[in-house]
C-alpha positions as CSV (number, residue, x, y, z in Angstrom):
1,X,9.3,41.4,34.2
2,X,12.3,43.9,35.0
3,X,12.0,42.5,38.4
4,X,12.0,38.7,37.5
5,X,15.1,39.4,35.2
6,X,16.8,41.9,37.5
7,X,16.7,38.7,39.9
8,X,17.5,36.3,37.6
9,X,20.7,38.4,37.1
10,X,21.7,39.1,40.2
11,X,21.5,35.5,41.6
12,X,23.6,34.6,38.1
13,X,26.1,36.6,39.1
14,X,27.0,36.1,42.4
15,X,26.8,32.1,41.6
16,X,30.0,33.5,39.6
17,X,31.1,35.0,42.2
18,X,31.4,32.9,44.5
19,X,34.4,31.1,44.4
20,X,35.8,34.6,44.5
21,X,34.7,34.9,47.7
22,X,34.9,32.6,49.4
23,X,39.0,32.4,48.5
24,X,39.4,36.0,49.7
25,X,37.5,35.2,52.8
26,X,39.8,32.3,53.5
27,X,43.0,34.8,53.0
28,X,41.8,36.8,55.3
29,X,39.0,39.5,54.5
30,X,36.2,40.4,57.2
31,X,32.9,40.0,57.1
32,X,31.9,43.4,56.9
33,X,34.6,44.1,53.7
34,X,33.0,41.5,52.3
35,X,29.7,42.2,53.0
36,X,30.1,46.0,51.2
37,X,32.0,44.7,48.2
38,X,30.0,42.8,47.6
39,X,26.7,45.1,47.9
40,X,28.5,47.8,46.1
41,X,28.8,45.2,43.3
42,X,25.2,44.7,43.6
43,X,24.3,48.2,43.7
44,X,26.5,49.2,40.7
45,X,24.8,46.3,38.6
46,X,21.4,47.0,39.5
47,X,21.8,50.8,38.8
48,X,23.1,50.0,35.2
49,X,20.4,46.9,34.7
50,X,17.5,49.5,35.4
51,X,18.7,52.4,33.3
52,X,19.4,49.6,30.3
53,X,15.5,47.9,31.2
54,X,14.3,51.7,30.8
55,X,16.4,52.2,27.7
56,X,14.9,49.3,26.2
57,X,11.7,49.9,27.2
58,X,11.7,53.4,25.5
59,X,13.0,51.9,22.5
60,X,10.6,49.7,22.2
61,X,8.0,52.3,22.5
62,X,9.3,54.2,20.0
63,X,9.1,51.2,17.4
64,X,5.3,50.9,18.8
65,X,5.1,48.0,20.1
66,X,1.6,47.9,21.5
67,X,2.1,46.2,25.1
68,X,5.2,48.8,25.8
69,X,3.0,51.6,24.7
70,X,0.0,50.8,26.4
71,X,2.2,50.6,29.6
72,X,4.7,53.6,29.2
73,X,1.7,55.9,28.4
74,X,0.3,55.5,31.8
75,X,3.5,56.2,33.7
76,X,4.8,58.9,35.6
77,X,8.3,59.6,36.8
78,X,7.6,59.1,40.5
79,X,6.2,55.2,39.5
80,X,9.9,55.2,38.5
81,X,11.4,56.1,41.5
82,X,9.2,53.8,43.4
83,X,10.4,50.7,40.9
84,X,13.7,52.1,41.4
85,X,13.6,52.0,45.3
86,X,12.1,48.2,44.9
87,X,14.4,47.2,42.7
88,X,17.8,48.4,45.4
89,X,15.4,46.6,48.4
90,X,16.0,43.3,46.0
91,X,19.4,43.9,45.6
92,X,19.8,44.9,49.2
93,X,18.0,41.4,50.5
94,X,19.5,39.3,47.4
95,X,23.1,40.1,48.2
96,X,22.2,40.1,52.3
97,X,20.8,36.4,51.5
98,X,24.1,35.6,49.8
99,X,26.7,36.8,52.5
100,X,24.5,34.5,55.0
101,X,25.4,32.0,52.1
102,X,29.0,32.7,52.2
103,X,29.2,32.8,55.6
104,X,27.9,29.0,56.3
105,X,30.2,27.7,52.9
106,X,33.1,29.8,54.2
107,X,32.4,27.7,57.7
108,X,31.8,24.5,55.9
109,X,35.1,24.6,54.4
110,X,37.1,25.2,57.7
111,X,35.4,22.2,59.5
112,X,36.5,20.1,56.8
């Protein structure tokens, strides 16, 4: 689930983003300052949407909800770490998958 949302949010937010983009790559800015802005974005948001998901997820346990209980029970801190490192690989190939995006619109536009 953390996964499903984490994408749902990431691919929400650079659809915002885009515009953005693609106007400051047509003034001017390279692909590779492009490419780190926006994956320091991505980074930064990911980071802060996996520390709220575990927030919550505590929380919940706390009120005892069954499902979160029965989960967080089980858990260890090093299945964190591996969610964790998942969750930046899906930032990493989300925001790779966008710049490829950019990169054709940003061509699109210049043809036209």
């Amino acid at each position: 689930i953390i996964f499903a949302l984490t994408l749902f949010v990431l691919v929400a937010f650079l659809s915002l983003n885009q515009s953005d983009y693609l106007l400051l790559r047509f003034i001017g800015m390279d692909k590779k300052t492009m490419y780190l802005t926006n994956l320091f974005e991505m980074l930064v948001t990911a980071v802060c949407m996996f520390v709220v998901a575990i927030i919550i997820t505590y929380a919940l346990d706390l009120f005892n909800f069954t499902l979160i209980h029965n989960i967080i029970k089980y858990m260890v801190w090093y299945q964190f770490v591996i969610l964790f490192i998942v969750d930046i690989f899906i930032v990493w190939a989300t925001t790779a998958r966008f710049n490829r995006t950019l990169q054709k619109k940003a061509l699109q536009g210049t043809n036209e």
